[in-house]
C-alpha positions as CSV (number, residue, x, y, z in Angstrom):
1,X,24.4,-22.2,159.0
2,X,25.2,-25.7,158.2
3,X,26.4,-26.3,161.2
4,X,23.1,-25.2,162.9
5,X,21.1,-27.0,160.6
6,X,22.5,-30.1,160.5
7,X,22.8,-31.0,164.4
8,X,19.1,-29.0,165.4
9,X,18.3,-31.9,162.4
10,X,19.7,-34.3,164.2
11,X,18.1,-34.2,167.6
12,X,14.3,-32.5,166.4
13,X,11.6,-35.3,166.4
14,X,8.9,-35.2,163.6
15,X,7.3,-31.5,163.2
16,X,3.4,-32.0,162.4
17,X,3.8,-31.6,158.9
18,X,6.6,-33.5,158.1
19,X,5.9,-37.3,158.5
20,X,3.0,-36.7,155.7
21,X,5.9,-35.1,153.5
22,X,8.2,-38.2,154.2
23,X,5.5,-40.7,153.5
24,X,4.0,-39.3,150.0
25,X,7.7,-38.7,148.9
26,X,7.8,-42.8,149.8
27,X,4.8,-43.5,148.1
28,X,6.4,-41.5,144.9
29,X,9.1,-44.0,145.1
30,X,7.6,-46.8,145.4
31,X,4.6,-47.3,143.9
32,X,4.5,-43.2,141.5
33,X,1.3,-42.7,142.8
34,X,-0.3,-39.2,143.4
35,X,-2.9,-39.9,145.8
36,X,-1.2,-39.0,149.1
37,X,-1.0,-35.2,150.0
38,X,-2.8,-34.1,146.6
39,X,-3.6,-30.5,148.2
40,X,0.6,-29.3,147.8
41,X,2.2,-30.2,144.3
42,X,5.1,-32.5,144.2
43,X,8.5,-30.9,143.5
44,X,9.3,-30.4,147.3
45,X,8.5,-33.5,148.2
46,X,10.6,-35.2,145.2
47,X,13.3,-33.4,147.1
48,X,12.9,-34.8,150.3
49,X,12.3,-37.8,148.4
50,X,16.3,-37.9,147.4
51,X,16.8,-38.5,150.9
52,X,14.2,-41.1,151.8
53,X,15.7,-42.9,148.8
54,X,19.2,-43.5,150.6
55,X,17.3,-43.8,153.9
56,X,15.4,-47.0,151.9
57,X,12.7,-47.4,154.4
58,X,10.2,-50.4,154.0
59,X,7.0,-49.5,153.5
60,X,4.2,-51.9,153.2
61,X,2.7,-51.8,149.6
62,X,-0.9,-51.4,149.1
63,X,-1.4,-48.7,152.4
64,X,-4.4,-47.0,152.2
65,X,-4.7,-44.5,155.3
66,X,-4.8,-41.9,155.6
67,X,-1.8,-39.5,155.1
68,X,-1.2,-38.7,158.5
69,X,-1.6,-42.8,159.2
70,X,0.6,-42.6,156.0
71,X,3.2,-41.1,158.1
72,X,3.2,-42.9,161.3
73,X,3.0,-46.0,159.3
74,X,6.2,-45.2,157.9
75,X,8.0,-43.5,160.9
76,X,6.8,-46.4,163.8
77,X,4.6,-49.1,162.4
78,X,7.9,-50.5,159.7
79,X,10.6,-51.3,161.5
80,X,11.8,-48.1,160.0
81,X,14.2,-46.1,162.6
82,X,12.8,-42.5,162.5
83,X,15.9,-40.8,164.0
84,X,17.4,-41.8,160.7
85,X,14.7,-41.7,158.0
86,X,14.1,-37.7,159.1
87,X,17.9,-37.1,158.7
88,X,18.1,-38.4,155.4
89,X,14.8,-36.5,154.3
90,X,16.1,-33.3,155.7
91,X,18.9,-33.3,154.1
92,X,17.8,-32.3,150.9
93,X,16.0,-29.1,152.2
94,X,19.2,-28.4,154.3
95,X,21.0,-28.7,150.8
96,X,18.9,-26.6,149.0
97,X,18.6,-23.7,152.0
98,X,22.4,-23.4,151.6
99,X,22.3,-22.8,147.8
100,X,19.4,-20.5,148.5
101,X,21.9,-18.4,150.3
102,X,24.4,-18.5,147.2
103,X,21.6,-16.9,145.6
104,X,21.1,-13.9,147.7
105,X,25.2,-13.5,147.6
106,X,25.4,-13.2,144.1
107,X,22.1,-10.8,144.0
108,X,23.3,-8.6,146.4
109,X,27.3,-8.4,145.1
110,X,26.1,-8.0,141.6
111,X,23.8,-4.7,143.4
112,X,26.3,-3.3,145.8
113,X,30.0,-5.2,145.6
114,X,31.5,-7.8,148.1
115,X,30.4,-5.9,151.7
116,X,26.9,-5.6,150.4
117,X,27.0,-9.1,149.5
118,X,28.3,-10.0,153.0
119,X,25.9,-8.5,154.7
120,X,23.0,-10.0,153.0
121,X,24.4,-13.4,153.3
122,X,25.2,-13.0,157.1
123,X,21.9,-12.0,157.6
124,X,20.4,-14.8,155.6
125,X,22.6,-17.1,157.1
126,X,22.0,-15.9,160.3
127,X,17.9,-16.0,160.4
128,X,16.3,-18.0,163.0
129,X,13.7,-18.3,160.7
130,X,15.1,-19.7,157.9
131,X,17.8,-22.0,160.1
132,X,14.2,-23.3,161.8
133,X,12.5,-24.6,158.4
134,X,15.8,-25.1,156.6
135,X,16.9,-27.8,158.2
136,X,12.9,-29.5,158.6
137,X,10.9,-31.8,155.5
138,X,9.0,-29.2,154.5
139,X,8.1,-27.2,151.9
140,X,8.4,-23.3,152.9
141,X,12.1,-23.1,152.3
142,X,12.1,-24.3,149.0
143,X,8.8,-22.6,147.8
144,X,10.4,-19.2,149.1
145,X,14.1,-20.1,147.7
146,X,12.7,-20.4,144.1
147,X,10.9,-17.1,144.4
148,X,14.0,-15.5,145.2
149,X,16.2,-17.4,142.6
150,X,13.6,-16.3,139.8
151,X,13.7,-12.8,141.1
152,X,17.3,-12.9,140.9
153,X,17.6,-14.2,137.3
154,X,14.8,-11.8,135.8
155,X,17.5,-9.5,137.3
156,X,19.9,-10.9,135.6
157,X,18.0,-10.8,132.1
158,X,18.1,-7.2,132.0
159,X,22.0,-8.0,130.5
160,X,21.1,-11.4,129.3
161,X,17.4,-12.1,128.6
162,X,18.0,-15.1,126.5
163,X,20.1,-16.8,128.6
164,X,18.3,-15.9,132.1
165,X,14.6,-15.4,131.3
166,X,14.3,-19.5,130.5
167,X,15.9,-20.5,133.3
168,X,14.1,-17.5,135.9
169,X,10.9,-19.4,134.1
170,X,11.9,-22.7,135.5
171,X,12.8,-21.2,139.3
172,X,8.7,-19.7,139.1
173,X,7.8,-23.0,137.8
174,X,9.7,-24.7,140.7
175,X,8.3,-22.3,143.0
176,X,4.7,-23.5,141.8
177,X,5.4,-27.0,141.7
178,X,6.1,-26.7,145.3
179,X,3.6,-25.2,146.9
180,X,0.4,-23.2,145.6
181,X,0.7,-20.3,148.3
182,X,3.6,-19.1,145.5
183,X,0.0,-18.8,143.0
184,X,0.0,-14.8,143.4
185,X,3.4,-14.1,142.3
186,X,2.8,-14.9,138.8
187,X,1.7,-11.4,137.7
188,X,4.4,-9.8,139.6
189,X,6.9,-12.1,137.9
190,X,5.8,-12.4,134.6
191,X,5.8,-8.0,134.9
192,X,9.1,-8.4,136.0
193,X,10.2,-10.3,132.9
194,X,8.5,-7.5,130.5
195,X,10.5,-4.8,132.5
196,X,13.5,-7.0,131.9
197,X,13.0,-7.6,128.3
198,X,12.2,-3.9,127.5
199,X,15.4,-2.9,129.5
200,X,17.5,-5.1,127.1
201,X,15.6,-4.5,124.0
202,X,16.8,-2.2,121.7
203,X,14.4,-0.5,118.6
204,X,11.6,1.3,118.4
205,X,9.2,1.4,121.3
206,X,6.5,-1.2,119.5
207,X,8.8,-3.4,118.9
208,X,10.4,-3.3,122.4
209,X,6.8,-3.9,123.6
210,X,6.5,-7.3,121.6
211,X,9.8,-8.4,122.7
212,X,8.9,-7.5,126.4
213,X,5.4,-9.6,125.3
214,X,7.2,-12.6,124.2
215,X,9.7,-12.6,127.3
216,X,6.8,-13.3,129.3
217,X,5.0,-15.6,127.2
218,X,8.7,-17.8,127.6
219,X,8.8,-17.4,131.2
220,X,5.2,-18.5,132.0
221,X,5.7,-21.7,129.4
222,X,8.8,-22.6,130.5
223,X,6.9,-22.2,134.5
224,X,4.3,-24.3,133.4
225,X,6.1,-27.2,131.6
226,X,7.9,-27.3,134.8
227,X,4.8,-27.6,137.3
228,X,3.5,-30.4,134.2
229,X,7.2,-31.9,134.5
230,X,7.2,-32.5,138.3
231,X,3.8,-34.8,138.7
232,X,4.8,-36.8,135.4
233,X,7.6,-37.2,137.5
234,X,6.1,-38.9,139.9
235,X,3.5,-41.0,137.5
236,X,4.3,-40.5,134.1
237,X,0.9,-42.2,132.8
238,X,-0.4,-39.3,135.3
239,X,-3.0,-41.3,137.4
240,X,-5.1,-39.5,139.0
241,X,-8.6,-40.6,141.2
242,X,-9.6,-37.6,143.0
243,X,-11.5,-38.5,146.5
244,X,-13.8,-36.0,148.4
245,X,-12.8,-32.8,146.1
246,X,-14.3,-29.8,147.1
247,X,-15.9,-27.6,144.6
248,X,-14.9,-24.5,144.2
249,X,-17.7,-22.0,142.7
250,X,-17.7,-18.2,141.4
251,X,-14.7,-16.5,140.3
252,X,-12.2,-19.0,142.1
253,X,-13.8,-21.6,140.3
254,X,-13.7,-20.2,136.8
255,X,-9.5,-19.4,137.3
256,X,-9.1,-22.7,138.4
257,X,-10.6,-24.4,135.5
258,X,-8.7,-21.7,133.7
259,X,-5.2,-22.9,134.8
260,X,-2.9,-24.5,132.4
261,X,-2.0,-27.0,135.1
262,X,-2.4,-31.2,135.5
263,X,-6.1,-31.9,136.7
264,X,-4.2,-32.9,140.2
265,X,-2.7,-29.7,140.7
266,X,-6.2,-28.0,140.3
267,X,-8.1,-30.6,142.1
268,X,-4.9,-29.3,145.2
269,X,-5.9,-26.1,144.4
270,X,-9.9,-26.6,145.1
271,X,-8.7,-28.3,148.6
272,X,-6.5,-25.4,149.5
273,X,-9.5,-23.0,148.7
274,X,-11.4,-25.2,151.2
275,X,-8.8,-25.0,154.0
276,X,-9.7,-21.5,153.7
277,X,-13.0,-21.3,154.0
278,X,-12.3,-23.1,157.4
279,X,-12.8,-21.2,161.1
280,X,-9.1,-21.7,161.8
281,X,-8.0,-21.8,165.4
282,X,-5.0,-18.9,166.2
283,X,-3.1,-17.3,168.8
284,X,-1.5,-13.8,169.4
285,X,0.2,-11.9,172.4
286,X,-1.8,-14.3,174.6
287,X,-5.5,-14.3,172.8
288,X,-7.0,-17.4,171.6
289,X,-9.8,-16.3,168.7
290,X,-11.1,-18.3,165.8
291,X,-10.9,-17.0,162.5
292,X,-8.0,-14.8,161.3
293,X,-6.2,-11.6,162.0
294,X,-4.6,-9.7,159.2
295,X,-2.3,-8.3,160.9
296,X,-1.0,-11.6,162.7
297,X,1.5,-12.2,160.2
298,X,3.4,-8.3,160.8
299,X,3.1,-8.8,164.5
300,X,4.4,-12.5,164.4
301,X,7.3,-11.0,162.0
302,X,7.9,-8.3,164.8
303,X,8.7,-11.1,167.5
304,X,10.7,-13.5,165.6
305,X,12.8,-11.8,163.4
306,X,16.4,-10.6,165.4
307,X,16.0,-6.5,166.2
308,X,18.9,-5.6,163.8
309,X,17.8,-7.5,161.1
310,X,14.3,-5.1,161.2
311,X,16.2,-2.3,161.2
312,X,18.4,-3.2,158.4
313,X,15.7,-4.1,156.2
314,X,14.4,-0.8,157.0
315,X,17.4,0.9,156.2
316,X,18.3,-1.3,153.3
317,X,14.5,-0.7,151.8
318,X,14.7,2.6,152.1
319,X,18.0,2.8,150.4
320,X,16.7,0.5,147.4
321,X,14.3,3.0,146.9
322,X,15.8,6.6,147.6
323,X,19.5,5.9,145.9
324,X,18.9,6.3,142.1
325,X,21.4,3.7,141.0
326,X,19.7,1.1,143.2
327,X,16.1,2.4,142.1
328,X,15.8,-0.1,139.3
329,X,15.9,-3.0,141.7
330,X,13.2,-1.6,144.2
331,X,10.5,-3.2,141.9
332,X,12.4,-6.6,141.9
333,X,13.1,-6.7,145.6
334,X,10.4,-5.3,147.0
335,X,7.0,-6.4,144.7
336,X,7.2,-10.1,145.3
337,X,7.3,-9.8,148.9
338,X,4.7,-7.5,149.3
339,X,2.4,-9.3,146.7
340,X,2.7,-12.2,148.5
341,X,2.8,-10.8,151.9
342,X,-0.4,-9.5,151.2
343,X,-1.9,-12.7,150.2
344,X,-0.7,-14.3,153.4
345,X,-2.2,-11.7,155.0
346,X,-5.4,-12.1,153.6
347,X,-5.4,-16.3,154.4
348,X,-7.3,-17.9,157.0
349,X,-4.9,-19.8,158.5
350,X,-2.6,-18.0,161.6
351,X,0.0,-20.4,161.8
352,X,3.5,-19.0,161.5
353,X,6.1,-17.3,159.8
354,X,6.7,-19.6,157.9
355,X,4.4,-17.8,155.3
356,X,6.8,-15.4,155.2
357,X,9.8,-16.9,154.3
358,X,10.7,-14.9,151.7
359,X,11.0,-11.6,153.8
360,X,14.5,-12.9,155.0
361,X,15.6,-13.7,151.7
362,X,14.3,-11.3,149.8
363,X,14.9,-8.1,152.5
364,X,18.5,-9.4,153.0
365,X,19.4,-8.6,149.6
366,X,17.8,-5.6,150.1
367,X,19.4,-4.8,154.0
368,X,23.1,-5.1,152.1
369,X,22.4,-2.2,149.9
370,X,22.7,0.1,153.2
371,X,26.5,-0.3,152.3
372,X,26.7,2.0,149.4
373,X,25.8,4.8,151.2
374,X,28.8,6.6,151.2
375,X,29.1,7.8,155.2
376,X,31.8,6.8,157.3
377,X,29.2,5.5,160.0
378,X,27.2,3.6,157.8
379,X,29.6,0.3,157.4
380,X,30.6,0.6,161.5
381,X,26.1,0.6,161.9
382,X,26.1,-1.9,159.6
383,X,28.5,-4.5,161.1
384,X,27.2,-3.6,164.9
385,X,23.9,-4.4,163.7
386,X,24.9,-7.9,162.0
387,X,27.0,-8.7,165.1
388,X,23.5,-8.3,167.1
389,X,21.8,-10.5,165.0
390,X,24.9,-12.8,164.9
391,X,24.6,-12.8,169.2
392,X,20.7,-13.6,169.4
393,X,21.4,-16.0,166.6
394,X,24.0,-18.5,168.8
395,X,22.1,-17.5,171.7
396,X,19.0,-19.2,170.5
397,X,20.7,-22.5,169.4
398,X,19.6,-24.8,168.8
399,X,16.0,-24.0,169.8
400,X,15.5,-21.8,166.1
401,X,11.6,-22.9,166.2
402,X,10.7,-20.7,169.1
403,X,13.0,-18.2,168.8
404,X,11.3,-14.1,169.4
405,X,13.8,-11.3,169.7
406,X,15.4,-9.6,172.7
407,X,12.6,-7.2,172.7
408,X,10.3,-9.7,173.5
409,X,11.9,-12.1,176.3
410,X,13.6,-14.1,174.0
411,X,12.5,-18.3,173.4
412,X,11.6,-18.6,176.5
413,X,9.1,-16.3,176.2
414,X,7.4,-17.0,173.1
415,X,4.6,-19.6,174.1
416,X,3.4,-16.1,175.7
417,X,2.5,-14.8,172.5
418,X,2.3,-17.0,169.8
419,X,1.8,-20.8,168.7
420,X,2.2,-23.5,166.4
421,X,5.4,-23.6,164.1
422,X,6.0,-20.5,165.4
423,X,6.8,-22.2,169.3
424,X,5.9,-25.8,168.8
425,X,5.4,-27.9,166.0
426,X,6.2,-31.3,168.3
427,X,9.4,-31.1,167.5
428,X,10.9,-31.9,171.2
429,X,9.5,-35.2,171.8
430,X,13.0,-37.2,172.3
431,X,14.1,-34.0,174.3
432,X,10.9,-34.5,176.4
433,X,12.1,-38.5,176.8
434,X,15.5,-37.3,178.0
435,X,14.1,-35.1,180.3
436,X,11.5,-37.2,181.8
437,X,14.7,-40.1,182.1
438,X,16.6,-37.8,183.7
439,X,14.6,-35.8,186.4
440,X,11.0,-37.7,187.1
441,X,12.3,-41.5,186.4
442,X,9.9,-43.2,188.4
443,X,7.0,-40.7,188.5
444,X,3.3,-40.7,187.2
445,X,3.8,-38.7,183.9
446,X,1.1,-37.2,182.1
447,X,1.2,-35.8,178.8
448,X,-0.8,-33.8,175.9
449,X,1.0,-33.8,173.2
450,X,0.8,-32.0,169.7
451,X,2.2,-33.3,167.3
452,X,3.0,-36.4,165.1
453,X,5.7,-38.1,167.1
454,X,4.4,-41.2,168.9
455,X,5.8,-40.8,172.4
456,X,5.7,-44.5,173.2
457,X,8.2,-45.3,170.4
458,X,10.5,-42.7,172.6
459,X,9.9,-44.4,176.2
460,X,7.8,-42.0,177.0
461,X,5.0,-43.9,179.0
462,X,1.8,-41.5,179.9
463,X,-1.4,-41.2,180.5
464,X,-3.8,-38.8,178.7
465,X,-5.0,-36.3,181.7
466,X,-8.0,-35.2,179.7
467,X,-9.7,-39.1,179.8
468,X,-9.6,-38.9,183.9
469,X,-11.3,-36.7,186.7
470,X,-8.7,-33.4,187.2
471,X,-8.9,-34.8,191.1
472,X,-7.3,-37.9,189.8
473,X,-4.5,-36.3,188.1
474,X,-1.4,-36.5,190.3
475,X,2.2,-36.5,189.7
476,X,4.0,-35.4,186.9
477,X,1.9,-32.8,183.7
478,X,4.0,-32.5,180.5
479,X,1.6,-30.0,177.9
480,X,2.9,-28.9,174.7
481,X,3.0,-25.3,174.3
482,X,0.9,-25.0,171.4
483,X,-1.8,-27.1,173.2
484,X,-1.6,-24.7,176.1
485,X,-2.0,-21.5,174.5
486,X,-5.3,-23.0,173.1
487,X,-6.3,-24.6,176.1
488,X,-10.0,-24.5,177.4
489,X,-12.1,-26.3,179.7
490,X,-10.3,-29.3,181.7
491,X,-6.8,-28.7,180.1
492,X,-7.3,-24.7,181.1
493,X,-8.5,-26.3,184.8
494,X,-5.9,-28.7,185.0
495,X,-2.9,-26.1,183.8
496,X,-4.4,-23.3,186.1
497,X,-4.3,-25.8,188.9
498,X,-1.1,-27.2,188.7
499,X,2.9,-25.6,189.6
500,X,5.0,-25.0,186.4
501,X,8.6,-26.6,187.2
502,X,10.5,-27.2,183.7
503,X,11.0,-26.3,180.3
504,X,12.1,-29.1,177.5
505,X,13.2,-26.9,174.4
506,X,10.9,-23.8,175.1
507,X,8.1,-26.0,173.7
508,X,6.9,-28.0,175.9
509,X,6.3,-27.0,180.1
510,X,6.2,-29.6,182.6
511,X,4.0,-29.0,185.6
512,X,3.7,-30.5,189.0
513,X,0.5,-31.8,190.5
C-alpha cells in the first residue's frame, strides 16, 4: 500500500481540491491566519502542513486571492516546483492512511484473532478507494481514519474506559476538526461511549446509568477541546474576519449557534449549509441531471469498490450480526457508517466516493469476522475472495482514481458512468504532457481541462476549442473526462463530431479532428 501510494504520489498532478489545501496549510505557516478555506476546519490541513513545512515554499506575504488563486499562486506563480511541493504535502496523508490501517488490524484481531485481522487489513490495504485519496492532500482520509480510530477505542473502553474513553474523545475531536461532514456522528459516538461505560461499570443500575452519563460528557469535552485546540493552533489570538457569511436560519441556524465550537468553525459550518442549498451538477451510468440523487452514493459504491470486497462485507456484516459473540460489536461497526452514510446520502453534492470513505475501513473490520465461522470452506472463500480483490487491485495501478470493478469494464470504463473524483479530478495533466510529447509533437493541440493544474507550466501549449467556430477546430482535441460527461452545447458538438484515438490515465480522451 505504501508502495502504491507513494509512486501514484509521485507522478499525479494537482487534484481540484488540493492546491487550496496546500496553500491555507502555507498560509498557517506563515503568517497563522484563518482566513483561507474557512468552510473545512484546520486539523487536516495542519497535517499536510508538516509537509509543506520541509517543502519550504516561498510564498509572497500579504496575498489576498482568492483561495483557488491562493493555490496556483503557490504551485506556479513562486518559483515554487510543484512536482515537489505536492510530494512533501502528501506525505503526511500517506503517513496517516498507513496508521489508519494499524487501526483496523488491531480492531479486527482483538474481534476474531490473527486471520480475521489479516483479512481486514488486506482488504483495507488493498482498496482502490482508499490507495486513491490516501496518497492525495486532502481531507477524506483522515476525517474517515479518526472515525474509525474512535470507534475502535470506545471498543476498547468496554475493558478500559478510563484509559480509552479520553483518548476515543480526542480521535471524534480530530475527526471534527477535519472536516464537518463527520458533524452527524456525534450522537452515534457519544451512544457508543454510554454503551461502553455501562458494559464496564459495575453497581446498581442508577448508578451504572450516571457513569455511562459522565463517559459521554468526557468524550464530547475532550472532542471539543480538540476542535478549540486545532484553530488556536493555527492563530492562537484566534483572529477571525468573516467575509460574505451566509446565514443560516430555522432549525440549522439555532444548532449552529448552539455548538460549543470557535466562531470560525460555525461561520464554516453556515458556508457548508450554503453549498447545500446549491443546484449541484452530477453524473450517473451516463445521465447528466442537476440536483441530487440519493441513491448516487450506493450505485457509485457498487462500481468502484472490487466485487469480493462487496461480498465480504456482506458476509462479514452478516456475521457481526447473526454470531452471538460478535453481536456486541454490530452496533460499533455498523452505526457510524450507516449514520453517516445516510447523511451523505441525503447531501446535495454527487461527487464521489470519497464520502464514503469509511465503508472500507469500517466494513473491513467487519468482512474479517467471516473467519470465525467455523466451516472448512469458509477460510478457502475467504482467501479466494481477497486474492480477487488483490488481482483488480495491481491491475488498476496506478490509475486508483478511476478505478470501477470487473463487473463494470474496469478503469477504462468508468468515464461511462460516473465523474469527478470518482474518474477525474485533473490529476493526469503531466501524463497528458508526456503523451502529447510523445505521439502529436508538432500538432495543433486543443484542450479543456478540469482541474487546477496550469498546463502551460507542463509544456502543454493549447488552445481553448470552446473560444473558436467548431469549423475552425482542427488537429489534435484533448477533453478531460469529467468535462465530457457534463458536456453540452459546442463541447457536446465538437466531441460528437470528432474520432476518439487515446486515453492518458483513463481520465482524460484525446480526439482527432
Amino acid at each position: 500500500m505504501a508502495v502504491a501510494m507513494v509512486t501514484t504520489a509521485v507522478r499525479q498532478t494537482p487534484t481540484i481540491d488540493e492546491p487550496v489545501y496546500v496553500g491555507t496549510a502555507a498560509v498557517y505557516l506563515e503568517e497563522h491566519s484563518l482566513r483561507y478555506n474557512p468552510e473545512h476546519p484546520p486539523l487536516g490541513k495542519l497535517a499536510v502542513a508538516v509537509g509543506v513545512a520541509v517543502a519550504d515554499p516561498h510564498l509572497a506575504p500579504g496575498f489576498r486571492g482568492s483561495q483557488g488563486e491562493l493555490g496556483r499562486h503557490l504551485l506556479y506563480e513562486s518559483g515554487n516546483d510543484p512536482w515537489r511541493l505536492m510530494l512533501w504535502a502528501r506525505l503526511p496523508v500517506i503517513a496517516l492512511t498507513l496508521l489508519f490501517g494499524l487501526v483496523v488490524f488491531a480492531f479486527a484481531r482483538e474481534l476474531t484473532g490473527d486471520a480475521g485481522a489479516l483479512v481486514a487489513l488486506a482488504l483495507y490495504c488493498l482498496s482502490p478507494d482508499v490507495i486513491a485519496h490516501g496518497s492525495l492532500a486532502t481531507l477524506d482520509v483522515p476525517a474517515a481514519g479518526f472515525v474509525l480510530t474512535s470507534v475502535w477505542l470506545l471498543w476498547r473502553a468496554r475493558l478500559r474506559p478510563r484509559l480509552h474513553l479520553p483518548l476515543a474523545g480526542a480521535a471524534l475531536g480530530a475527526a471534527l476538526a477535519t472536516k464537518m461532514s463527520t458533524l452527524p456522528v456525534i450522537p452515534v459516538v457519544l451512544a457508543l461511549a454510554a454503551v461502553s461505560v455501562r458494559y464496564a461499570s459495575k453497581g446498581a443500575a442508577g448508578r451504572r446509568l450516571l457513569r455511562a452519563l459522565a463517559g459521554c460528557v468526557v468524550v464530547g469535552l475532550v472532542a471539543v477541546a480538540v476542535v478549540w485546540a486545532s484553530y488556536l493552533a493555527v492563530d492562537p489570538r484566534l483572529r477571525w474576519a468573516p467575509q460574505q457569511v451566509p446565514v443560516v436560519h430555522g432549525l440549522r441556524g439555532l444548532a449552529v449557534e448552539l455548538m460549543p465550537f470557535p466562531e470560525p468553525y460555525r461561520d464554516g459550518v453556515r458556508i457548508q449549509f450554503a453549498f447545500e442549498n446549491r443546484p449541484w451538477e452530477g453524473f450517473l451510468f451516463g445521465r447528466f441531471y442537476t440536483g441530487s440523487l440519493w441513491y448516487y452514493l450506493p450505485a457509485a459504491l457498487l462500481v468502484k469498490t472490487p466485487l469480493g470486497a462487496l461480498a465480504l462485507w456482506a458476509a462479514g456484516t452478516a456475521v457481526v450480526v447473526a454470531v452471538r459473540r460478535l453481536r456486541p460489536a454490530a452496533s460499533y461497526l455498523l452505526a457510524a457508517p450507516a449514520v453517516l452514510l445516510t447523511a451523505a446520502m441525503c447531501g446535495s453534492r454527487d461527487f464521489g466516493t470519497r464520502y464514503a470513505l469509511f465503508l472500507p475501513m469500517l466494513l473491513a473490520v467487519a468482512a474479517g469476522c467471516l473467519v470465525v465461522v467455523r466451516r472448512w470452506w469458509v477460510p478457502v472463500v475467504a482467501a479466494v475472495l481477497v486474492a480477487f480483490v488483490a488481482a483488480g487491485s495491481l491491475r488498476a495501478y496506478p490509475y486508483y482514481l478511476p478505478y470501477s470493478n470487473e463487473a463494470f469494464g474496469g478503469p477504462a470504463k468508468t468515464r461511462l458512468r460516473l465523474h469527478d473524483s470518482n474518474v477525474d479530478w485533473g490529476q493526469d495533466l503531466g501524463r497528458l504532457a508526456d503523451r502529447l510529447r510523445e505521439r502529436y509533437r508538432g500538432e495543433r493541440i486543443w484542450l479543456v481541462y478540469k482541474g487546477s493544474g496550469v498546463p502551460s507550466y507542463y509544456g502543454i501549449r493549447a488552445a481553448d476549442p470552446l473560444r473558436v467556430p467548431p469549423g475552425r477546430v482542427h488537429g489534435v482535441l484533448a477533453v478531460s473526462d469529467s468535462a465530457a460527461a457534463k458536456a453540452t452545447g459546442r463541447l457536446a458538438e465538437l466531441i460528437d463530431s470528432s474520432r476518439p484515438v487515446d486515453d492518458v490515465g483513463h481520465s482524460i480522451t484525446v480526439y482527432r479532428r
